[in-house]
C-alpha positions as CSV (number, residue, x, y, z in Angstrom):
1,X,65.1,126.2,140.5
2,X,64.3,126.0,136.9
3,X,62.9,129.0,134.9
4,X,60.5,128.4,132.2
5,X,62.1,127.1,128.9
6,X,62.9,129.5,126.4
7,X,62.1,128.3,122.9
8,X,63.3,128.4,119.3
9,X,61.7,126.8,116.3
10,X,62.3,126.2,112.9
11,X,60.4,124.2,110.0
12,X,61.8,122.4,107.4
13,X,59.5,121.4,104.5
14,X,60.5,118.9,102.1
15,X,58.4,118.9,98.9
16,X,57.4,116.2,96.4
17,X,60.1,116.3,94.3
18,X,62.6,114.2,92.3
19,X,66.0,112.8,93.9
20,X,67.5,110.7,91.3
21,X,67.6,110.8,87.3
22,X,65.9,107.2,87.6
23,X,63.0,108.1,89.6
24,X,60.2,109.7,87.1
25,X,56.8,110.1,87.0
26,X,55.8,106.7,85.8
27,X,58.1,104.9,87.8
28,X,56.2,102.0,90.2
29,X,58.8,101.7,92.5
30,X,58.9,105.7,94.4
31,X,61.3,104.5,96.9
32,X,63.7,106.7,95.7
33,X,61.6,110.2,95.3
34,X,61.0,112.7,97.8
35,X,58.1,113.0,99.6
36,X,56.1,115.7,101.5
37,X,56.7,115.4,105.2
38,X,57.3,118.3,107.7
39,X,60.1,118.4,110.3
40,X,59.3,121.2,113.5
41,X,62.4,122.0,115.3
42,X,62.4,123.4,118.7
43,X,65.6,124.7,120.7
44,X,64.5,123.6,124.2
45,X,66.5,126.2,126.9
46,X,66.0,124.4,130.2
47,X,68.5,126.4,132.7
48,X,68.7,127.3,136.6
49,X,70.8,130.1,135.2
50,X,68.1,133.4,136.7
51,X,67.8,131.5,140.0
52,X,71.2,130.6,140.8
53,X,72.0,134.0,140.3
54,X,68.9,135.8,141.9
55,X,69.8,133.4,145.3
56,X,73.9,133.1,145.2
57,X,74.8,136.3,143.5
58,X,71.8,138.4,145.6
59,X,73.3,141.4,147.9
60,X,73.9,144.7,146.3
61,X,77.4,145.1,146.0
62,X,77.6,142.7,144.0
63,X,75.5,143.1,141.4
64,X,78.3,143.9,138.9
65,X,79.0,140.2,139.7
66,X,75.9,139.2,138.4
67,X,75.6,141.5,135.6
68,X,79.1,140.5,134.2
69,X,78.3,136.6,134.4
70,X,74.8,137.6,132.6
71,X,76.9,139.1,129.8
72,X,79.5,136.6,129.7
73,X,77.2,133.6,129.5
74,X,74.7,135.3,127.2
75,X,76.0,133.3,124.1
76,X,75.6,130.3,126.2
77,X,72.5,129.8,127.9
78,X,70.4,131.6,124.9
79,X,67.0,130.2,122.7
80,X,68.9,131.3,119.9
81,X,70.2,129.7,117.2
82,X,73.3,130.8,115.2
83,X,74.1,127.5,113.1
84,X,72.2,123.7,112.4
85,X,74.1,120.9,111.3
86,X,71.3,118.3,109.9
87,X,72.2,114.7,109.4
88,X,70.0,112.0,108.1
89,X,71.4,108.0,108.8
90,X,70.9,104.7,107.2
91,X,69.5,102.4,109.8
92,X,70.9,99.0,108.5
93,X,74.3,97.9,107.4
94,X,77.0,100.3,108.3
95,X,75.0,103.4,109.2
96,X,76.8,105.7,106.8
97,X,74.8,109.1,106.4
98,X,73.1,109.5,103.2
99,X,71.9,113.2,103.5
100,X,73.5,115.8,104.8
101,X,72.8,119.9,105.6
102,X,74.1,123.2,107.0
103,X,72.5,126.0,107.4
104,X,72.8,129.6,109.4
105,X,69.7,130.8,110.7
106,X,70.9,133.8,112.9
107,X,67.2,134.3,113.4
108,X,64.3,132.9,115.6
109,X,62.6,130.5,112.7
110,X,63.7,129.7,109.2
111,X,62.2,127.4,106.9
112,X,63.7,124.8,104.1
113,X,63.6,122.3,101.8
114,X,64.8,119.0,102.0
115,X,64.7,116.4,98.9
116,X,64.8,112.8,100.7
117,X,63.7,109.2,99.8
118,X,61.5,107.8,101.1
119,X,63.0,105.1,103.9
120,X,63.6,104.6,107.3
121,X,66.3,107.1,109.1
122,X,68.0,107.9,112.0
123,X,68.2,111.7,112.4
124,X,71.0,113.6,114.3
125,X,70.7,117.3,114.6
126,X,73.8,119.6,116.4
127,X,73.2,123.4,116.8
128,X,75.8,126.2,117.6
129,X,79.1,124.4,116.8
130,X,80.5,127.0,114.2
131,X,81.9,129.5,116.7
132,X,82.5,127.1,119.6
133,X,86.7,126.9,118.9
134,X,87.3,124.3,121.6
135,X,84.6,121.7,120.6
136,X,84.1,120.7,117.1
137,X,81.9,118.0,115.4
138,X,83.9,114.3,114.8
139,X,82.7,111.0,113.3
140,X,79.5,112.8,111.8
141,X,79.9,110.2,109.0
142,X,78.9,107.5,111.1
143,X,75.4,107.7,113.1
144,X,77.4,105.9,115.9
145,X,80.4,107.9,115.8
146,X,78.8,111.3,115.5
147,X,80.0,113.5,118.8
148,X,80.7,116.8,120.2
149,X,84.7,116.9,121.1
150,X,87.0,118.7,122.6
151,X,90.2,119.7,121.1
152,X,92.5,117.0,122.7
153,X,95.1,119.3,125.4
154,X,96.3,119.4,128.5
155,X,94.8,122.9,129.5
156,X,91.9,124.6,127.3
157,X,89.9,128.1,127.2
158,X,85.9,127.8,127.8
159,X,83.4,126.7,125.0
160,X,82.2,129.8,123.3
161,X,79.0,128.6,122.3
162,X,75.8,126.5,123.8
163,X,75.8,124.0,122.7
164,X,72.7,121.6,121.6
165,X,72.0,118.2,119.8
166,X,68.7,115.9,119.0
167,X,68.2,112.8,117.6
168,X,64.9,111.1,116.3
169,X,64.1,107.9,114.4
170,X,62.4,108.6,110.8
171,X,60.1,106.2,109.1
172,X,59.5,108.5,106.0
173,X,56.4,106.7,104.2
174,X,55.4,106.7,100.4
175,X,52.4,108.8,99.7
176,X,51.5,109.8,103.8
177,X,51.7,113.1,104.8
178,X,54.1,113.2,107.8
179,X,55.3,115.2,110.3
180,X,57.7,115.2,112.9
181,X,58.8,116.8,115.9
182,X,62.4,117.7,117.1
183,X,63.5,118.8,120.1
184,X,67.4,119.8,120.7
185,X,68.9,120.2,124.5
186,X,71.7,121.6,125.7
187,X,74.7,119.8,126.0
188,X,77.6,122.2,128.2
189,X,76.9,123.9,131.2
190,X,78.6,126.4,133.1
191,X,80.6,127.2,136.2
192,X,81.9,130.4,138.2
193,X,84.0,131.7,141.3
194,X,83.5,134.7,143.0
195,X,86.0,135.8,145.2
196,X,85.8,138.6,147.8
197,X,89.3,139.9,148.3
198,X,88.5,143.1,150.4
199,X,90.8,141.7,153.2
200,X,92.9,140.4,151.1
201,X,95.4,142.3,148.9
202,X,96.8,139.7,146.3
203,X,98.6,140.3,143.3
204,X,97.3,137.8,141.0
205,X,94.9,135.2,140.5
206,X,94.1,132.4,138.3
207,X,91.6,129.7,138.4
208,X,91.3,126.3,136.4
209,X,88.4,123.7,136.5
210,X,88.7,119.6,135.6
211,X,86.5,116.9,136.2
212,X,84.7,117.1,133.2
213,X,83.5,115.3,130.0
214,X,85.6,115.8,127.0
215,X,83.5,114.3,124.0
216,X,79.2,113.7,123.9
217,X,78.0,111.1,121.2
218,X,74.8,112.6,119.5
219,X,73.0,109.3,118.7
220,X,73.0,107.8,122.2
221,X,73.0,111.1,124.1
222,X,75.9,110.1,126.3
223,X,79.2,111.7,127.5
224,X,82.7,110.2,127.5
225,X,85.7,110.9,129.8
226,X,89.0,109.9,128.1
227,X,91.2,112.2,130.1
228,X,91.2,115.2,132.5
229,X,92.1,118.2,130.9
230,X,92.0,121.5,132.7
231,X,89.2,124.7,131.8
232,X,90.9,127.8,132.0
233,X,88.7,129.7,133.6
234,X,88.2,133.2,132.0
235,X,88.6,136.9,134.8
236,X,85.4,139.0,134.1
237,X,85.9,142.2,134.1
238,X,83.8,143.6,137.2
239,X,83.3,147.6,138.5
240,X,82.4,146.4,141.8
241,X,86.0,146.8,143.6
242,X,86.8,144.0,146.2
243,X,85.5,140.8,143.8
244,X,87.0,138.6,141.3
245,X,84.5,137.0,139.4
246,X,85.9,133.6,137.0
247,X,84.0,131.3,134.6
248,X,84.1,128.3,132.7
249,X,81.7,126.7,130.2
250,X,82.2,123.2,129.7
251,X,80.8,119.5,129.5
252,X,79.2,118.2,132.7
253,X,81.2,116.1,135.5
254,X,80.8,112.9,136.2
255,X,77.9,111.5,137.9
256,X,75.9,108.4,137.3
257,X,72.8,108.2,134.6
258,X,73.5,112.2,134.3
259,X,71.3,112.8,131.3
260,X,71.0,115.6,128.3
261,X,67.3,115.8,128.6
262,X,66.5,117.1,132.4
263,X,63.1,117.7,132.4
264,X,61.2,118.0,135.9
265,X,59.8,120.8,138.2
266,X,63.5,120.9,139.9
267,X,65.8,119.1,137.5
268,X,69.2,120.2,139.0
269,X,68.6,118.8,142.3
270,X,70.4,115.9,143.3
271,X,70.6,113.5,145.8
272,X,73.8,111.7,144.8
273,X,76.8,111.9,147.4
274,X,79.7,110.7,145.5
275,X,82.5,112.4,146.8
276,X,84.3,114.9,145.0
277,X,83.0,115.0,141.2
278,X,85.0,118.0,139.8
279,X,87.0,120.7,140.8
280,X,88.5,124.2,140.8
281,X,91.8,124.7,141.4
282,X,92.7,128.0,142.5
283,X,96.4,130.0,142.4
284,X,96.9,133.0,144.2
285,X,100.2,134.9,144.3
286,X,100.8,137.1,147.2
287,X,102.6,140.4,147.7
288,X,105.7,138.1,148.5
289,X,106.0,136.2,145.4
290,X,104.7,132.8,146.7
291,X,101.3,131.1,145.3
292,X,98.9,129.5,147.2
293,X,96.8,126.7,146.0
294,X,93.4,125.9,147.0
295,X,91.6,123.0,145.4
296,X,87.4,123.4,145.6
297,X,86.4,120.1,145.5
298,X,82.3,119.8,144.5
299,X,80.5,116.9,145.5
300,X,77.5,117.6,143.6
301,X,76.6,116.9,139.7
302,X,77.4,119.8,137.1
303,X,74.2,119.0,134.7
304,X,74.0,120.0,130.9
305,X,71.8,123.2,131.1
306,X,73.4,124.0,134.7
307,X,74.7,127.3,136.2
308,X,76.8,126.2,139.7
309,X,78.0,129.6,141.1
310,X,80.5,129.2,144.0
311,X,81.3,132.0,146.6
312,X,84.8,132.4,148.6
313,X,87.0,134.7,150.6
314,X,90.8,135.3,149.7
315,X,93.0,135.8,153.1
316,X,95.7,137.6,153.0
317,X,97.8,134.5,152.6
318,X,96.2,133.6,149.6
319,X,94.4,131.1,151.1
320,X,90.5,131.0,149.9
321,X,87.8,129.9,152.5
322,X,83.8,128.6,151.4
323,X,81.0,128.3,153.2
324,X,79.1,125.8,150.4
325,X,78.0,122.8,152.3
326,X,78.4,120.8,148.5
327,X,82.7,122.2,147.9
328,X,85.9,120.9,150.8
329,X,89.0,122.7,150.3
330,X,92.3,121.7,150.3
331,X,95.6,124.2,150.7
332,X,99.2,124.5,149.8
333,X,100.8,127.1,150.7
334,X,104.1,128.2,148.6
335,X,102.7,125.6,145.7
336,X,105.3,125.0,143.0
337,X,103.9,123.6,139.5
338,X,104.5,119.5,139.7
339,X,105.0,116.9,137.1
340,X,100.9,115.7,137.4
341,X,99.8,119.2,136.2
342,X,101.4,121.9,133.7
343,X,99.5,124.9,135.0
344,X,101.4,128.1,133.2
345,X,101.4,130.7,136.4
């Protein structure tokens, strides 16, 4: 399924130079001066995104489907770089960050410099979190505590941005030319409905997803799940009458040793049978007023890189059917909003 890897790379150069009013040229302890070391940093793209779409969005009429979900995730799954957060770690004692940098490349390589002593770091990189607006960057002053998070609600819009992270031990030597490689992956993924409603004539629909991670650490490359908020998913605009199209872009579900570096000739492929591992939750209100709830339960994984399109018919009832072997549905007809779940409708 995978495509190859786009790419993005950037160098930054840090030069001989002087840190600190005490370090001078005839200073025997250079500890504390810069040092010449290179840093290459490549954006690392490694999506199902063309495939998923080329085999579950194929026939004709529906390639506005297809075309709308390019556009709307093309700030998402892209090997292009608006933003770089750049922060270096102490390695003993607390693990405070001694160096820190922002920068805003908006292009395909930039280049800087970087005055450091010379020690041993840990190295946490984040890209694309400026114009995210749900997920923001917490505990960066900590190696440890450094994590992508959510905004803590109940019910949130999609992540507007891709969103990627690295991190890399640094041993930065006195007098040794260095270099080092970086590579950042993606962190959010992405899912979408598409309804066919041509025997079906509704007058509104909405879609939510949940079952997915709310926070990833940086430094251990690992995603919590401290609650279960709902992903509102947004309607794409289609010109293909008869179809509903709806996304989300979000953290992954649930599923164990799920990893942010997938890296194999078919890395979204899964053998893992766990039950249900996140959902959609679908509300349809009919020409009489009532809503109809149908819950798409999906048994397989939502990885970090990771396009899972979904297909369905709307009755007339409201009631949605699917034919993916991976999604059971569950219905409630004339569904009324309950205490477990404040869904505005």
């Amino acid at each position: 399924m995978r495509k190859g890897p786009g790419h993005i790379a950037f160098i930054l150069i840090t030069w001989a130079a002087t840190l600190f009013s005490g370090c001078s040229l005839v200073d025997e302890d250079m500890s504390d001066c810069g040092t010449e070391y290179h840093l290459d940093y490549e954006l690392r793209l490694v999506t199902n995104m063309t495939t998923e779409l080329e085999t579950q969005v194929s026939t004709s009429t529906e390639a506005s489907v297809s075309q709308a979900l390019r556009d709307y995730l093309s700030n998402i799954f892209t090997d292009y770089a608006h933003d770089v957060d750049l922060s270096f770690y102490d390695v003993t004692l607390d693990s405070a960050r001694l160096h820190h940098e922002t920068h805003f490349m908006d292009a395909n390589q930039s280049s800087y410099t970087l005055y450091i002593p010379v020690r041993h770091y840990m190295h946490l990189a984040a890209a694309n979190i400026a114009n995210n607006e749900t997920v923001t960057l917490q505990g960066d002053e900590k190696c440890p505590t450094a994590m992508f998070s959510q905004v803590t609600k109940d019910t949130l819009p999609s992540h507007r941005t891709g969103l990627f992270s690295a991190r890399l031990p640094m041993d930065i030597k006195e007098g040794v030319n260095q270099s080092f490689d970086v590579r950042l992956y993606m962190a959010n993924c992405a899912a979408a409905l598409v309804l066919d409603t041509l025997n079906s004539d509704v007058e509104d629909v909405k879609v939510f997803a949940k079952g997915f991670a709310t926070d990833f650490v940086l430094r251990d490359s690992t995603y919590l799940y401290r609650h279960s908020p709902l992903i509102k998913a947004d309607n794409l605009k289609l010109d293909e009458p008869g179809y509903m199209c709806f996304a989300t872009v979000n953290f992954p579900s649930k599923v164990e040793d799920t990893k942010t570096v997938i890296d194999s000739d078919d890395p979204f492929v899964t053998d893992v049978d766990a039950g249900p591992l996140w959902s959609m939750c679908v509300y349809v209100t009919t020409k009489e007023g009532t809503v109809t709830e149908t819950v798409l339960d999906v048994s397989c994984p939502l990885f970090p890189g990771q396009l899972k399109v979904i297909s369905a018919v709307v009755h007339e009832d409201g009631t949605l059917e699917s034919w993916d072997q991976n999604v059971s549905v569950s219905i409630q007809l004339d569904w009324h909003p309950g205490l477990d779940e404040n869904i505005d409708i």
